[in-house]
ROBASE-358421 format. One record per residue (C-alpha): x, y, z. Coordinates in Angstrom, 1 decimal, decimal comma, padded with zeros to 4 digits. Each point is the difference from the previous one (the first is absolute). Example, Ala and Ser with C-alpha at 12.3 -4.5 7.8 and 13.67 -1.06 7.14 Angstrom:
// ROBASE-358421
> px_py_pz
> 012,3_-004,5_007,8;
> 001,4_003,4_-000,7;
//
This chain:
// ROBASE-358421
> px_py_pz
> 088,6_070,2_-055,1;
> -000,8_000,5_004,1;
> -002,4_-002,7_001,0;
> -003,1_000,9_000,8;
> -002,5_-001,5_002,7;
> -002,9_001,1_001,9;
> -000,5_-000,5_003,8;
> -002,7_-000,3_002,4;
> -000,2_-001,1_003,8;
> -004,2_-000,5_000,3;
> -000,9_-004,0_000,6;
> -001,0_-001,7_-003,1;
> 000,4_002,9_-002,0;
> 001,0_-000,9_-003,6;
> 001,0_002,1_-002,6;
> -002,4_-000,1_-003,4;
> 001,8_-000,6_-002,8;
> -001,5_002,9_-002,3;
> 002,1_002,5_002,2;
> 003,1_-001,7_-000,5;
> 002,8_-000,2_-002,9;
> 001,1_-003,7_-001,3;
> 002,7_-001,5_002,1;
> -000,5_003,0_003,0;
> 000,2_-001,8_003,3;
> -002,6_001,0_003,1;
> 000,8_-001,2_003,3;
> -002,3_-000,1_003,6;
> 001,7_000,1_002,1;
> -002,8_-000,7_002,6;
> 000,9_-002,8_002,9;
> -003,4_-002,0_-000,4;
> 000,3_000,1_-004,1;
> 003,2_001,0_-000,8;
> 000,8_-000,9_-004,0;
> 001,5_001,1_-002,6;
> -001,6_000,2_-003,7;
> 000,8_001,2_-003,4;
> -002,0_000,1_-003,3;
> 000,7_-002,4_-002,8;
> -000,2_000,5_-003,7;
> -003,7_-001,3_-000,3;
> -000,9_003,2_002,2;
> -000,7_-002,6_003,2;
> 001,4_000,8_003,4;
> 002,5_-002,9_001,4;
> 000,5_-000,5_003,8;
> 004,0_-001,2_000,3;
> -000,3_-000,6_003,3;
> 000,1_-000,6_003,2;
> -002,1_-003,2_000,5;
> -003,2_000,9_002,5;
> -000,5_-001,8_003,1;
> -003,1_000,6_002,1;
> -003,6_-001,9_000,3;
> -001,2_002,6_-002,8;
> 000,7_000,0_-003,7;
> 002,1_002,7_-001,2;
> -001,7_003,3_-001,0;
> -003,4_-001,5_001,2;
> -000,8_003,6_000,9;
> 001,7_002,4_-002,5;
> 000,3_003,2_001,4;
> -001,7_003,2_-001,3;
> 001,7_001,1_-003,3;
> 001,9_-003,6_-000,2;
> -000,1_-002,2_-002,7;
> -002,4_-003,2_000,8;
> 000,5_-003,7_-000,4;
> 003,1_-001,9_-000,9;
> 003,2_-000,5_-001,8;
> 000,4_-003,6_-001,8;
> 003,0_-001,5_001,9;
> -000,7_001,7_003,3;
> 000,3_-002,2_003,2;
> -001,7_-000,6_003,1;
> 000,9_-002,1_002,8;
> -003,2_-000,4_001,9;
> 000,1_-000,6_003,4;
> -003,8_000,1_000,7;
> -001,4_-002,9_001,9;
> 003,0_-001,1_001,7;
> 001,5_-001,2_-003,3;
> 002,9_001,5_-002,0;
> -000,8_-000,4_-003,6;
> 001,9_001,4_-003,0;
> -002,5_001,7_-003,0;
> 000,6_001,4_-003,4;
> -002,3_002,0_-001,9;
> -000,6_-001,4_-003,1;
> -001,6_003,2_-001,6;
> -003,8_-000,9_000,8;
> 000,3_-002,2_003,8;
> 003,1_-000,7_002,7;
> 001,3_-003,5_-000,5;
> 001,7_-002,2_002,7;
> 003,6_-001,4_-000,9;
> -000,7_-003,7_-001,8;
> 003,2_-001,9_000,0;
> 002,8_-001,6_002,2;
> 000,6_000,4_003,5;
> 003,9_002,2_-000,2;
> 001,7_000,7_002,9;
> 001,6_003,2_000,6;
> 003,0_-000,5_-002,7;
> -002,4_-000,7_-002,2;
> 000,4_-003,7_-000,2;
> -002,0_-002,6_-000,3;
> -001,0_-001,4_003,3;
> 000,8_-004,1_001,0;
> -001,2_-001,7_002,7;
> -003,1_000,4_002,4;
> -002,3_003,4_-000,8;
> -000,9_-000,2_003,7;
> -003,2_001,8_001,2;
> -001,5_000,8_003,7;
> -001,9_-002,4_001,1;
> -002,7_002,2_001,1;
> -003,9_-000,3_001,1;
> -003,4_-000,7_-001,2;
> -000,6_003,6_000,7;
> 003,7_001,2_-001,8;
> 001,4_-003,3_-001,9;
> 003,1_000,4_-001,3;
> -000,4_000,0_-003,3;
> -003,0_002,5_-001,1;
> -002,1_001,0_-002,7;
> 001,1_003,4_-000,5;
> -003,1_002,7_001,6;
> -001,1_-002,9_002,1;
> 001,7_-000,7_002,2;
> -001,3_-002,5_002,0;
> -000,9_-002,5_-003,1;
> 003,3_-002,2_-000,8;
> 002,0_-002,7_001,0;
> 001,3_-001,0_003,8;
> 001,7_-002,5_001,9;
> -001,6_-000,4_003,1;
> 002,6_-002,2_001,6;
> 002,7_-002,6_-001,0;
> -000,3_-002,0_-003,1;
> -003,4_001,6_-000,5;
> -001,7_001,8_-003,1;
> -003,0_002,6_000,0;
> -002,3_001,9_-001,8;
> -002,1_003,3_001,6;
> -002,6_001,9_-001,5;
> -001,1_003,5_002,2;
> 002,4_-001,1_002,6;
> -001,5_-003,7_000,3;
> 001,3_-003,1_-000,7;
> -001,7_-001,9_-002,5;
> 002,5_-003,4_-001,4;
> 003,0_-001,1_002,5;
> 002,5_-002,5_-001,3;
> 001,5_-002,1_002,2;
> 002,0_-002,7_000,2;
> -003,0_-002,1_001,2;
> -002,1_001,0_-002,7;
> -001,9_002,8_-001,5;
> -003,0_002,1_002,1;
> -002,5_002,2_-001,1;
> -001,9_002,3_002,7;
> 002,7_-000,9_002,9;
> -001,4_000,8_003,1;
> -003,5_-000,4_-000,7;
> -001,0_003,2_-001,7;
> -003,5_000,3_-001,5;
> 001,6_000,1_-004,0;
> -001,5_-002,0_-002,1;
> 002,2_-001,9_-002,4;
> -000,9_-000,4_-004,2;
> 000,9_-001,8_-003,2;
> -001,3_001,0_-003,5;
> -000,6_-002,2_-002,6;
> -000,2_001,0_-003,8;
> -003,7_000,5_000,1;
> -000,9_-000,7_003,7;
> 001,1_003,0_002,5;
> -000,4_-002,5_003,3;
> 001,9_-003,2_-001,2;
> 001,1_-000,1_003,6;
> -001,2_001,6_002,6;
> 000,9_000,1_003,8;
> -002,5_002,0_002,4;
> 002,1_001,0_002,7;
> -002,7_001,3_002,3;
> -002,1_-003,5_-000,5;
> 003,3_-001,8_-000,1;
> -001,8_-002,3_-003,4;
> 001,1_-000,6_-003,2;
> -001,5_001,1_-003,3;
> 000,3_-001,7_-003,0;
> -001,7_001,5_-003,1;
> -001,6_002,8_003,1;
> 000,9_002,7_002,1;
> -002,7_-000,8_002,5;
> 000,8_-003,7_001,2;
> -002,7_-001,5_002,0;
> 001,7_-002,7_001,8;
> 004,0_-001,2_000,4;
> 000,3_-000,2_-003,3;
> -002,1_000,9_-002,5;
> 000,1_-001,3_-004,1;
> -002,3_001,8_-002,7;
> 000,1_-000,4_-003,3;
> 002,6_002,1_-001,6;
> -001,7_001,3_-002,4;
> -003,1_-000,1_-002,7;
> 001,0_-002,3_-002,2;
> 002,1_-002,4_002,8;
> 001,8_-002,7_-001,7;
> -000,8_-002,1_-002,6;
> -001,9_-002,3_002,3;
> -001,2_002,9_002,2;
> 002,2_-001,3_002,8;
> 000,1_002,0_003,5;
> 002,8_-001,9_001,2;
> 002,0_-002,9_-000,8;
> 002,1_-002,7_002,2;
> 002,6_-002,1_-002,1;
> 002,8_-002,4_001,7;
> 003,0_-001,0_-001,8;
> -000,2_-003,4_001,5;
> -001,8_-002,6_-002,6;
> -002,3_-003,0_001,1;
> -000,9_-000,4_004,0;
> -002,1_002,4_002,4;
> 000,8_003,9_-000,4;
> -001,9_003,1_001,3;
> -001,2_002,1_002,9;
> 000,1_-000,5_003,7;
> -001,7_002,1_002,5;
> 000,4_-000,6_003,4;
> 000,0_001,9_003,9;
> 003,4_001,9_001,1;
> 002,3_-003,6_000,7;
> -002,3_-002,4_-000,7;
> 001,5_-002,7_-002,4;
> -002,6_-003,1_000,8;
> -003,3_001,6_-000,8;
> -000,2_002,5_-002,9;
> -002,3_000,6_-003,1;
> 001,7_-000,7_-003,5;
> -001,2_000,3_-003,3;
> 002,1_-002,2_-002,9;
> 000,7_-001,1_-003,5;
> 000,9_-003,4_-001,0;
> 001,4_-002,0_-002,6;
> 000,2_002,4_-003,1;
> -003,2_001,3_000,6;
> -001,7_-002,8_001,0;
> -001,6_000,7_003,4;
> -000,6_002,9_002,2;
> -000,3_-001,1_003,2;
> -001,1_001,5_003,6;
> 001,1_-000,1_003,3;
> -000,8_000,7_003,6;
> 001,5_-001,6_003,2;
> 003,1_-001,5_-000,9;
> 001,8_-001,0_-003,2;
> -001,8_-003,3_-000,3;
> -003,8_001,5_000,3;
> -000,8_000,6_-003,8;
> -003,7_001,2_000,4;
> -000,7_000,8_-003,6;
> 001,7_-000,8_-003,5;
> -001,5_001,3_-003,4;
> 001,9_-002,0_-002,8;
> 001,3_001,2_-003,4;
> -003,4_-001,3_-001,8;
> -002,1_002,3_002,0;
> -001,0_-002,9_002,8;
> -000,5_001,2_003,3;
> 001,0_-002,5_003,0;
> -001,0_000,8_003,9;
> 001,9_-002,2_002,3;
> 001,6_-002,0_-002,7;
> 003,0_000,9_-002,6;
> -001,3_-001,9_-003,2;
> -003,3_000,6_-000,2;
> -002,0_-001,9_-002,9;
> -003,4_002,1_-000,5;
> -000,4_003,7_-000,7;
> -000,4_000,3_004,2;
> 000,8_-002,8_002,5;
> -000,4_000,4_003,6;
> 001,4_-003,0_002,1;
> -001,6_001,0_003,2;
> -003,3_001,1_001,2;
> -001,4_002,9_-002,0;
> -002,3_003,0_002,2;
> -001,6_002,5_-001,8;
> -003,2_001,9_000,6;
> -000,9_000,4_-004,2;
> 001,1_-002,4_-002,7;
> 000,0_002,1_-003,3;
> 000,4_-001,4_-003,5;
> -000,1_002,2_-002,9;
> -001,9_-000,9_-002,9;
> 001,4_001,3_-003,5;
> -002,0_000,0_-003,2;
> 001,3_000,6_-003,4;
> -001,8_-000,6_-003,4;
> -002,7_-001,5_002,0;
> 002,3_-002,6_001,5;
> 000,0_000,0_004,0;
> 002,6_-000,8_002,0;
> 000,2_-000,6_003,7;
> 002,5_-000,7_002,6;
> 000,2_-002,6_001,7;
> 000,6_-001,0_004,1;
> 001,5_-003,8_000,4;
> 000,4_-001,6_003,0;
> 001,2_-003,5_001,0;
> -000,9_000,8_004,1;
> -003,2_001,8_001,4;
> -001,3_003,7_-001,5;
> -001,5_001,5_003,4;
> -001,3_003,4_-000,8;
> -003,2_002,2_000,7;
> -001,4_000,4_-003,1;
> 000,8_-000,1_-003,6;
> -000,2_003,4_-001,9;
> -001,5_001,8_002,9;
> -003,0_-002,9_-000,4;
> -000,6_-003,8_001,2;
> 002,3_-002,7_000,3;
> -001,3_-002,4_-002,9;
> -003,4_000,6_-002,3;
> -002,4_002,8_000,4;
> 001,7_003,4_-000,7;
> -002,4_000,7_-003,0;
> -002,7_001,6_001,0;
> -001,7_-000,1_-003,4;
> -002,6_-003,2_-000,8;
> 000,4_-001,2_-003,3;
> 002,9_002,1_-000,7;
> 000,9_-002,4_-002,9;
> -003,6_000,0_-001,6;
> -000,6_-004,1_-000,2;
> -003,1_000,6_002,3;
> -003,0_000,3_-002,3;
> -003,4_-001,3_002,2;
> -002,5_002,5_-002,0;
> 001,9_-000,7_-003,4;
> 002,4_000,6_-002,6;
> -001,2_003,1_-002,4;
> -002,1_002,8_000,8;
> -001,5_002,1_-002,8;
> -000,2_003,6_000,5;
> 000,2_-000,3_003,3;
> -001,9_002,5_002,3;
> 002,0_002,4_002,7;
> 000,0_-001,7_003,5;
> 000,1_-003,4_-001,1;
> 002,2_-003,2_001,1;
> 001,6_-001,8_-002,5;
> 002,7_-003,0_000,9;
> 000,0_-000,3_003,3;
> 000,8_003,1_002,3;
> 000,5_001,9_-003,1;
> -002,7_003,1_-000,8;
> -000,6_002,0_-003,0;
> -000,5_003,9_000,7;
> -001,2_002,5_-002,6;
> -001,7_003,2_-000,9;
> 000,1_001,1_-003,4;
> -001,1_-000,8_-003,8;
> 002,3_-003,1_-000,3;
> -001,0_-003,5_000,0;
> 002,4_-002,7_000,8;
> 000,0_-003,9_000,1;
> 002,2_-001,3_002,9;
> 000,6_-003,5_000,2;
> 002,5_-002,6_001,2;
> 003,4_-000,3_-003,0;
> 002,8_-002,5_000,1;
> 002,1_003,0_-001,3;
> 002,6_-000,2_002,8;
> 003,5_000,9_000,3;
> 001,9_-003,0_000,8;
> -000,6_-003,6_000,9;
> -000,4_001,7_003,5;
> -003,7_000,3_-000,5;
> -003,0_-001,5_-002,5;
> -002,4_002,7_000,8;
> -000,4_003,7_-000,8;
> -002,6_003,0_000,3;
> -001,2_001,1_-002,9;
> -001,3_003,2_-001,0;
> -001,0_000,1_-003,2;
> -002,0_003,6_-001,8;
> -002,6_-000,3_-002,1;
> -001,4_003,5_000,4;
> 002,2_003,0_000,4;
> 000,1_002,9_002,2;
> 002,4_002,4_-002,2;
> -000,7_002,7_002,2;
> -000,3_-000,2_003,4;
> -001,7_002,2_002,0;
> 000,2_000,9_003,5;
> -002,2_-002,7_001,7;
> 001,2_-002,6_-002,3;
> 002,2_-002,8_001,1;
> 000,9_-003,6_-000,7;
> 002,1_-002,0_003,0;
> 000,3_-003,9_000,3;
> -000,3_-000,3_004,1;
> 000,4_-002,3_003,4;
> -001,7_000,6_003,1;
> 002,1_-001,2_002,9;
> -001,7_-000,7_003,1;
> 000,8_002,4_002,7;
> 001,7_-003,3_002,3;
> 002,4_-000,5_-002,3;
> 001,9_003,2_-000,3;
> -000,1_001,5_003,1;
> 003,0_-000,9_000,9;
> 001,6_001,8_-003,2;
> -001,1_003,6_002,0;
> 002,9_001,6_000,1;
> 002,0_-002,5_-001,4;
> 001,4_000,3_-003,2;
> -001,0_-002,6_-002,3;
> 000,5_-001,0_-004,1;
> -002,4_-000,6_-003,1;
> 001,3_-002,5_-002,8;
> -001,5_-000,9_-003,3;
> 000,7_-001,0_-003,5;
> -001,7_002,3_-002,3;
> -000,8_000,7_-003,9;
> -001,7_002,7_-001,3;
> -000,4_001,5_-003,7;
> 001,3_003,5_001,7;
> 003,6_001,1_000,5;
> -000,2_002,5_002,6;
> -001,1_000,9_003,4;
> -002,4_-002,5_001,8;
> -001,5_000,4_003,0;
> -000,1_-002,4_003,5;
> -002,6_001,5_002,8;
> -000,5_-001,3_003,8;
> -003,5_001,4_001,2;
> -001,5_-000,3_003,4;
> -003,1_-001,2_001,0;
> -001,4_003,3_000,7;
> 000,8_001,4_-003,8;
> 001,8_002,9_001,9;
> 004,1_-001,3_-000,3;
> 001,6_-000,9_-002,9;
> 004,0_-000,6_-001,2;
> 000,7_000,0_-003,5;
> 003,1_-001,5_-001,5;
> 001,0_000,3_-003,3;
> 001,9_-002,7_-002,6;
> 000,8_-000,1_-003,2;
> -000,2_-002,2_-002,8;
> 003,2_000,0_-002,1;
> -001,3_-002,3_-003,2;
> -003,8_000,0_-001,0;
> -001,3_-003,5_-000,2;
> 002,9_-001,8_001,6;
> -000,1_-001,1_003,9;
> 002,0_001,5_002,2;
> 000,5_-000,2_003,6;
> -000,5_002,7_002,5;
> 000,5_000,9_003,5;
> -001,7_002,9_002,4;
> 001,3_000,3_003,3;
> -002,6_002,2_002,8;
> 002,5_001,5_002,9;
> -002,0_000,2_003,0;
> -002,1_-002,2_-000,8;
> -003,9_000,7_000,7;
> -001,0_003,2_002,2;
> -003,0_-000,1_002,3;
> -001,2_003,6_-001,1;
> -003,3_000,0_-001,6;
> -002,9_-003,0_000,2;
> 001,3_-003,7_000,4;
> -000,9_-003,5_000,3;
> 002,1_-001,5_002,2;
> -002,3_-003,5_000,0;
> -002,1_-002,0_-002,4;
> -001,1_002,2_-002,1;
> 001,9_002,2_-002,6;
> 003,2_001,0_001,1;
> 001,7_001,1_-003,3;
> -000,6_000,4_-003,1;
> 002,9_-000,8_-003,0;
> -000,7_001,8_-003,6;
> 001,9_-000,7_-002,9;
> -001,0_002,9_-002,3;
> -000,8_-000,1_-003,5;
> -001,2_003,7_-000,5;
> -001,4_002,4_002,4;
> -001,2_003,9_000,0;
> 001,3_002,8_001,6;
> -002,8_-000,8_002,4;
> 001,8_-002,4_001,5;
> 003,5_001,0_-000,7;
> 002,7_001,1_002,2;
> 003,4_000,0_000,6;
> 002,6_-002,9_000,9;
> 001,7_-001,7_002,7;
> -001,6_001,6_003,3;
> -003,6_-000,7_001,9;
> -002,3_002,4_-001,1;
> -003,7_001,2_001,3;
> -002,4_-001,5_-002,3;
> -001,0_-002,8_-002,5;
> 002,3_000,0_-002,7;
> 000,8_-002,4_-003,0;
> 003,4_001,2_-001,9;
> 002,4_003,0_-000,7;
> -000,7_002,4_-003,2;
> 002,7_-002,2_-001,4;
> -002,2_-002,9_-000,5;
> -000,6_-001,4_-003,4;
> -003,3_-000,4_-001,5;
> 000,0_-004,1_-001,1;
> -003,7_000,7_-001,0;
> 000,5_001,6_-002,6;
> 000,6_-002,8_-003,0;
> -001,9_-003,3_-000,6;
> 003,3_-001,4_-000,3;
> 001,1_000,4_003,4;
> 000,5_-003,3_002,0;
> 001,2_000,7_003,3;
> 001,4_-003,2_002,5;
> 001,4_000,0_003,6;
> 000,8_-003,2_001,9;
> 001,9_-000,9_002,6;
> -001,3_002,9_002,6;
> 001,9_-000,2_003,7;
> -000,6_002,3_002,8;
> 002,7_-000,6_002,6;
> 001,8_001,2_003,2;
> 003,4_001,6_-000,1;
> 001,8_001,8_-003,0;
> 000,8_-002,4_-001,8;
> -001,7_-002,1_-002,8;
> 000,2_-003,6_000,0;
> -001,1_-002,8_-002,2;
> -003,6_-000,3_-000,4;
> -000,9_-002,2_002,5;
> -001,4_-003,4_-001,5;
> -003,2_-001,2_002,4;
> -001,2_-003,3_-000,8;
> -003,8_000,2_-002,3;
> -001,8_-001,7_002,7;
> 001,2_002,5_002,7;
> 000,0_003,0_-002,2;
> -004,0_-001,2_-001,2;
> -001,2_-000,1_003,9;
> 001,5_003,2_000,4;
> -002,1_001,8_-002,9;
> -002,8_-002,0_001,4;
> -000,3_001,7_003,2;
> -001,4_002,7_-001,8;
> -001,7_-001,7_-003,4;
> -000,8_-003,9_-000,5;
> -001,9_-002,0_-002,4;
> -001,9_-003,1_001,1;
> -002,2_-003,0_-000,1;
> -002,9_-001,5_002,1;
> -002,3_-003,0_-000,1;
> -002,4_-001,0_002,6;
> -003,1_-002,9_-000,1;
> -002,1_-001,5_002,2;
> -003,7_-001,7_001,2;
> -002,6_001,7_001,4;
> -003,5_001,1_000,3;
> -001,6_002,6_-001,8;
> 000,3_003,8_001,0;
> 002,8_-000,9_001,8;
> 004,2_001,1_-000,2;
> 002,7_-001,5_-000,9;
> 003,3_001,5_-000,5;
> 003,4_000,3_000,6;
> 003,3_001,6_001,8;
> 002,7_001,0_-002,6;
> 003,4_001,2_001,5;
> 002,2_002,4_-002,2;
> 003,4_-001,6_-001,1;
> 001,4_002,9_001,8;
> -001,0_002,1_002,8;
> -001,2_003,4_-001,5;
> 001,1_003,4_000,6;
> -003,2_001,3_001,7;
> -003,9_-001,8_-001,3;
> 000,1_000,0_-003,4;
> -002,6_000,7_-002,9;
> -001,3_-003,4_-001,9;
> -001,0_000,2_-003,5;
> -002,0_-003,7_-001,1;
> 000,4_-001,3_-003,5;
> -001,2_-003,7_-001,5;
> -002,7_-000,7_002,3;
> -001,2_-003,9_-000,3;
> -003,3_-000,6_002,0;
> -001,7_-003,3_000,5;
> -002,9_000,0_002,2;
> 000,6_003,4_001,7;
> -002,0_003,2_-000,2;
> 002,4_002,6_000,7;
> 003,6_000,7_001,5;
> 001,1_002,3_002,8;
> 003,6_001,1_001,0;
> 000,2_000,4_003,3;
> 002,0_003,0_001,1;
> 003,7_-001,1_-000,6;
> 003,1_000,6_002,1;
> 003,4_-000,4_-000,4;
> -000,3_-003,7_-000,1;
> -002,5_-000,9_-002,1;
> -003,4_-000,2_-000,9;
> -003,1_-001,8_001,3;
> -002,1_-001,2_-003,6;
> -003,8_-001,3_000,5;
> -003,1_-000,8_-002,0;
> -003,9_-000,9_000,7;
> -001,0_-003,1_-001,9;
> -003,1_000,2_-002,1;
> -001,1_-003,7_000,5;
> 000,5_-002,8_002,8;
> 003,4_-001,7_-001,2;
> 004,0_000,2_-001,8;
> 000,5_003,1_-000,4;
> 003,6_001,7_-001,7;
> 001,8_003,1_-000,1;
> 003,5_001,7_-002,0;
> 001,1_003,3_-000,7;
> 003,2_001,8_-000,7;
> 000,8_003,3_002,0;
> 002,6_002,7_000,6;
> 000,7_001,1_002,7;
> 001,7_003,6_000,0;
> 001,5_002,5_003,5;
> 002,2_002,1_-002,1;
> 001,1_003,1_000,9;
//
């Protein structure tokens, strides 16, 4: 049988299969896509040959009429891009030859596969269809890699470089969870650690969330055991005077140093002591040296109603300007009687009227149905104090309405807190109430027209506990003061109080106000005993121990503003005539006080007369009824309280 074949001579026109007989041959002759085909038993069409060359795959644009596509088998040497690469068509994609290098017999190659050594812009060894990404050598014994026709890594036989030449690319290392392990900003010339936005040289951030099992940042560890070892920093060439920072002993001491290798300016030891100008120090902090500082600060820590306060020791001078913002020694309460052993008019007060004093300094304030007995208890809460304000109900107030209040209150005299105007300043006290709950502390001017409201709360009914409220600021000079003898502010412990006179917390506000609508109602059950002790009003923000003033100080200082006394005066003379008397105070009074005569004794006198009295005293006389001894004694109060 003749052999039969179809022919054509238009580019990459194809014969289709369906028009041709199994095992007939078709040739193109065509010079761009010349080939020859035939169709197989499965009814496919097979290309035989020859193998295309050109930047284009074969039959990438079948002609009109021809058949599309691809035979399996079919090669391609593509010489796009500058590159020759040899393709086969698998059936679905073109695939690049994967195997050994063969020279032209067909051998195995031996020896050097040697490559151009190229540019950043055209390295000699290329990703195929980009051509400027690869491998290069840019000059003997060297190594590099280029991305878009830049060099990126150069290896050298002085080492390895990243960004040669000072291009602005920024150089990165991944972690398994953190994308900026390391991190060089080129254009800042820093280095990131755990960022990609270092602020300074170098730059350390935790790694991640959850850090290490210490939460480390960083960590320094020499292989050297036992002597110093750690961190120097120093100027460019200076090797006499540097900083350092370093370990000793296994873990024993961590020293400091500035100047030179000998100056050790602070140690902290394994057991937490801190040493300042020695290397074994023996306290928690030891100075050896003079110590400057403007504010001395000790923290006091209360737990389960046990305080705890640091301590400052010295074995050489303490030269400062004040203690807690406050004097030097004594004197930084500015509450009289703060630990209630002061009781001139008494012990027990049954039910007590509103606006009336108590133990000395201390008034009772109330508007309402209840009725209370206040009186002087030896309820305290440690060995501390022996004396204790009690409040105890005897007549409830279950509902309070909006005028009603109860408050335990001081009145400061207006000399001894103006310095606390805009100064922040601190109220301690022990307390125990039969509430858990919000309780209220007020500071009123005199003028009723400022008050600040802090809140506490009691944790435990009927247990003492320990609280401090701390005023920043300090007093304002808005509103109506009293900057001098008389009332300069008023301090409230509140027991109840109605919406009247509630407001809210922790700010100066325009009015006269008691308490919050937090505050508990400890009128409301004949079994509520309420106790405070211990009250301290001091400068600064911080609270420190209750400040102990010896009884016969602490009495002369309720006495400039209440006292109890004593006189006895008697005498010869003729009928109708005086006799009498000077009596001085045992303490000069805040302004001329009110007297109040009790147990009058008269022998021989008519009548009495006060004379006006001052702040010094009082001038006592009598006219005798008849011509000879005559004898006088009373007992008086004399009372300027606010």
């Amino acid at each position: 049988m003749a052999l039969q074949h179809l022919r054509a001579s238009v580019a990459n026109k194809r014969p289709a299969p369906s028009g041709m007989s199994d095992g007939q041959l078709a040739i193109n002759t065509n010079d761009e896509s010349p080939g020859l085909f035939f169709k197989n038993a499965g009814g496919t069409l097979v290309k035989i040959g020859p193998v295309h060359v050109g930047t284009t795959a074969p039959n990438a644009s079948p002609a009109v009429g021809g058949q599309a596509g691809n035979s399996k088998g079919e090669q391609w040497l593509d010489t796009s891009n500058s590159r020759y690469v040899f393709k086969i068509w698998d059936g679905t994609a073109w695939r690049t030859e994967d195997g050994e290098f063969v020279n032209a017999s067909g051998d195995t190659m031996t020896g050097v596969l040697a490559v151009t050594a190229g540019t950043a812009a055209l390295p000699g060894l290329a990703i195929a269809n980009d051509p400027n990404t690869g491998i290069y050598s840019p000059g003997a014994d060297q190594l590099a890699i280029s991305t878009n026709g830049t060099e990126r890594v150069e290896f050298g036989t002085s080492g390895v470089v990243f960004n040669d030449g000072g291009a602005n690319y920024d150089f990165r290392i991944e972690g398994d969870s953190e994308a900026n392990l390391f991190f060089v900003d080129a254009s800042t010339d820093r280095v990131g650690l755990g960022t990609n936005s270092p602020s300074s040289t170098l730059h350390v951030q935790q790694v991640n969330a959850n850090g290490t099992s210490s939460n480390e940042v960083a960590r320094f560890i020499s292989n050297t055991a036992g002597g110093l070892r750690g961190i120097s920093i120093s100027a460019p060439g200076d090797t006499t005077a540097y900083g350092k920072i370093a370990m000793e002993g296994t873990n024993t001491r961590l020293g400091f140093w500035t100047g030179t290798t000998s100056d050790e300016r602070l140690s902290i030891l394994g057991d937490g002591k801190v040493g300042i100008g020695t290397s074994s120090p023996t306290t928690p902090l030891q100075v050896v040296g003079t110590v400057t500082a403007t504010t001395f600060v000790g923290e006091t820590i209360t737990t389960s109603g046990t305080t705890t306060t640091a301590t400052l020791i010295a074995s050489g001078d303490i030269r400062a300007t004040s203690f807690n913002g406050g004097a030097l020694a004594g004197m930084r309460n500015r509450i009289i009687n703060g630990g209630m052993d002061i009781a001139q008019r008494g012990t027990s007060f049954a039910a007590i009227a509103g606006g009336t004093y108590s133990l000395d300094r201390w008034g009772w304030q109330q508007s309402g149905a209840m009725v209370c007995t206040v009186s002087q208890s030896t309820d305290v809460p440690n060995d501390t104090f022996q004396s204790s304000y009690k409040v105890d109900v005897t007549t409830v107030d279950s509902s309070i309405a909006a005028g009603d209040y109860a408050v335990v209150s001081q009145s400061i005299e207006g000399y001894n807190v103006r310095d606390l105007i805009g100064a922040t300043f601190t109220l301690s006290f022990w307390v125990k109430s039969p509430k858990t709950g919000t309780h209220c502390v007020t500071f009123r001017n005199s003028g009723l027209d400022r008050a600040f409201v802090k809140e506490y709360t009691i944790v435990t009914a009927n247990t003492w506990e320990y609280k401090t409220l701390t005023v920043t600021g300090g007093l304002i000079t808005a509103g109506t003061w009293n900057w001098t003898s008389g009332k300069g502010l008023d301090l409230f412990f509140a027991l109840a109080a109605g919406s009247t006179f509630q407001t809210t917390a922790d700010a100066w506000q325009t009015g006269d106000f008691i308490a919050t609508a937090n505050q508990v109602n400890v009128m409301d059950n004949t079994a509520n005993e309420f106790f405070i002790t211990g009250v301290q009003l001091e400068p600064g923000p911080i609270a420190t121990p209750f400040e102990r003033r010896i009884y016969g100080q602490e009495l002369a200082l309720c006495q400039r503003y209440y006292e109890t006394g004593n006189m006895k005066f008697w005498g010869y003379s003729n009928a109708a005539q005086n006799i009498g008397q000077q009596v001085a105070f045992s303490t000069k009074k805040r302004a001329a006080p009110s007297i109040v005569k009790s147990a009058e004794v008269f022998s021989n006198i008519s009548s009495i007369s006060v004379e006006s009295p001052n702040v010094n005293g009082i001038l006592v006389y009598g006219t005798l009824t008849a011509t000879g001894p005559a004898a006088y004694s009373m007992d008086f109060t004399a009372s300027a309280e606010l």
